[in-house]
Every structure is written in C-alpha cells, then in structure tokens.
N, C-alpha and C positions, 0 to 999 in steps of 0.2 A: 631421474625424471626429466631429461633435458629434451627428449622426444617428446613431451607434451607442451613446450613452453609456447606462450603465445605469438600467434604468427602478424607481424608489424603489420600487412598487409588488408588485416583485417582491423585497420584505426578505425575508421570511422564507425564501426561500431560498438567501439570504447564511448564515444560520443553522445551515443541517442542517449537524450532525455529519461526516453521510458526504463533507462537503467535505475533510475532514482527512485520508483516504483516498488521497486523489487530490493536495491540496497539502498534504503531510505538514510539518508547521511544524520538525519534528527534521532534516527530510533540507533544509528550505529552509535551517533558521540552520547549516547546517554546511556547506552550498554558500556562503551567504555568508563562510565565515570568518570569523567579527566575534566571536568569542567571550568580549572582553575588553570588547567595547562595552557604554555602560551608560545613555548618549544616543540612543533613537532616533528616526527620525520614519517614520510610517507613510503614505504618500499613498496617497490612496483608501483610506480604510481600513472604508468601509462599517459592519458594523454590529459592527465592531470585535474580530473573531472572532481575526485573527491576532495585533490588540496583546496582548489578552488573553493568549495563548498565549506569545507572543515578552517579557512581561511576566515571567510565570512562568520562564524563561531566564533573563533581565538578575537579578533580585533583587532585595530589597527597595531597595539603593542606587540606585538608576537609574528611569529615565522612558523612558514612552513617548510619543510626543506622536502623536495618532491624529486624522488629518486628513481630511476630508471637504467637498465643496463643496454638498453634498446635504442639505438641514437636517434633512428626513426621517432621515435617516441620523446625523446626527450627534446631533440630538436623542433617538434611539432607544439610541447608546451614553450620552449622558450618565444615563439614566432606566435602564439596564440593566450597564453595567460597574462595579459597586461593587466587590470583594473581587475583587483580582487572583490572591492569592498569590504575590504577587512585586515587582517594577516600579509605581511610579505610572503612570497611564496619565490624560493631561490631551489634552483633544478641541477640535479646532480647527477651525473654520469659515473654509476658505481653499480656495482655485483652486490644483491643482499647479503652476498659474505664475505665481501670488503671495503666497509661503509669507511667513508674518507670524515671520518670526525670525531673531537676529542672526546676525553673518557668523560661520560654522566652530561653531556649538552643537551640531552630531549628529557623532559616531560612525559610525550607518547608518541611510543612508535609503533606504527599499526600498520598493517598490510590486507588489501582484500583483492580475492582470489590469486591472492601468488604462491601459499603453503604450497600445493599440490603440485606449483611447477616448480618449486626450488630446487637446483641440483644440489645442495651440502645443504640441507635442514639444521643437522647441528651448529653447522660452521655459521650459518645468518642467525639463526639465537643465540650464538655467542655473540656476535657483533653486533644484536639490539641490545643484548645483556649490555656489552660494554657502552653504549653510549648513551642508555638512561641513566638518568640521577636515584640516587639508591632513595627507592621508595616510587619510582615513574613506573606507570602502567605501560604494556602488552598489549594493542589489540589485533585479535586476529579473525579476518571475515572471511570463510571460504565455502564454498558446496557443500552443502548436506548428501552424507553417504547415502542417496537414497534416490530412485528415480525422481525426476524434476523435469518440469515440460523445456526445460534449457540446461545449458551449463555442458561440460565436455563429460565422457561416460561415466557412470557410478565406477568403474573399476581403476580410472585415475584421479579420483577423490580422496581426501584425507580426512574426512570426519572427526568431530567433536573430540572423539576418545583419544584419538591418535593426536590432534592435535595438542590436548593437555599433556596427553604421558610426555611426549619432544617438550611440552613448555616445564613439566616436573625436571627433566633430565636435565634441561640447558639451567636448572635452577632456580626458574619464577616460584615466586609462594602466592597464594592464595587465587591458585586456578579453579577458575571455573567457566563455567559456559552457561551465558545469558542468552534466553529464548527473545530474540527481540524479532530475528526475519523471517520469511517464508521460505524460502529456498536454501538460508545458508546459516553458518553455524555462527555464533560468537563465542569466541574464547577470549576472555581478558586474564589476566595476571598482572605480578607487581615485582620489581626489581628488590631485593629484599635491603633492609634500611640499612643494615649493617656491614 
C-alpha cells in the first residue's frame, strides 16, 4: 500500500483545526477506554496534532511518544510542539514496523488514519503487540469503507472488518469497533494479560 502513503507536502493540512471536528480527540480517548493510561505511543502521528491533544488528557505525569517515518513530519513536530499543557510528548523517527522501544512500555498505542497506508499491516501489529504492557489497549481510527465528503477513495480504505480480522490475526482479544465518529471507524483491542 506504499503508493497511497501520505504525501509530506500536503502538512499543512495535517494542521487545520477543523480536523478536530470530524476526529474529535474527546469522543476518540473515550472510545479507547484507556483513561488511566499515562504511556502512550502515537504511530503516524504526522504533525503531531493528536499527541498534542491526547497530551493534554494523560497530564503532566505521563509521555507521549509521537512517531513518524516522515522526517518532514517529524522534524516539523520537533520545531512546533513545545508547551503541551499536559503529557511530555518525545518524537521518534521510526517505521510502524520498527518501533525503537522496549517490550510492554505503552499503556496505548493508537494510530489514526495510517492502517490503510501501512506497507507490512502484520509486521506494525506485531510491533504495537510487542510494546504494550500485557493487558494495554489498541486504538485504531481510520476511514469508513464507504463514501465520505473527504478522505482518499473508498477502494484504498481498510474498514472496520478488516481492521478487526489483522487485529484477531496479530492476536489482540476483545476486538471490537466503537461507533464514536462520523467519517471513521474505531477499532480498539487489548494486548492479552497473559
């Protein structure tokens, strides 16, 4: 799927505001559940709009680790996320399928709209597998397979279904998909305890 991955060029529309509208960060950290979480990792996390946000949640005790494979991108949060009011938030230069950190350190690791551009699906669920703590949430926010007044075409979308069966396969238990957005799906899961 590397032919659909987001083009750098188009940051500043990582930015607008009225993204918050549509991926409302209150209705997403409450579909994930994770409300205790104080570790989290952010894949794909562009130009760092949601750490920021999900920062401000966690509190000043807690980190967010806001991951990008895009330098563009990440060098744009290092020169622009100063002052969270909330969460540290530290920017990593890494492939969602070669996360640079030890085994069980996040709480939650959540991605939104990056499923649909991932090149190795399995290979970046096994490396959110490996760095939650057995019993940390999954959250995954991406396009609803369905016409939507935005978003890149229904035919490079990974819907709800697809998303659970890749989260069944890499081994999450108790997938499901919470109706929380308008345009996009939520699937959360749990690293199993054992």
């Amino acid at each position: 799927m590397a032919a659909h991955r987001f083009d750098p060029k188009k940051l500043p529309s990582l930015n607008d505001v009225a993204r918050l509208q549509d991926l409302d960060p209150g209705a997403m950290w409450d579909a994930f559940g994770a409300q205790d979480a104080r570790t989290l990792v952010e894949v794909g996390a562009g130009t760092g709009m949601f750490a920021r946000e999900f920062a401000a949640l966690v509190g000043p005790e807690g980190v967010v680790y806001a991951v990008d494979a895009e330098p563009a991108m990440t060098g744009w949060m290092r020169e622009h996320l100063r002052e969270t009011g909330g969460a540290r938030i530290e920017v990593v230069d890494a492939r969602a399928e070669d996360l640079p950190f030890e085994d069980g350190l996040a709480d939650l690791v959540y991605m939104i709209n990056l499923h649909h551009e991932i090149d190795d699906v399995d290979a970046a669920l096994s490396e959110a597998m490996r760095v939650l703590r057995p019993g940390g949430t999954i959250g995954i926010v991406d396009w609803k397979r369905e016409p939507t007044p935005k978003g890149p075409p229904v035919e490079h979308r990974a819907g709800a279904e697809k998303i659970a069966a890749d989260l069944v396969r890499a081994g999450f238990v108790d997938v499901r998909a919470v109706p929380a957005l308008r345009y996009h799906d939520v699937v959360v899961a749990q690293k199993p305890n054992g």
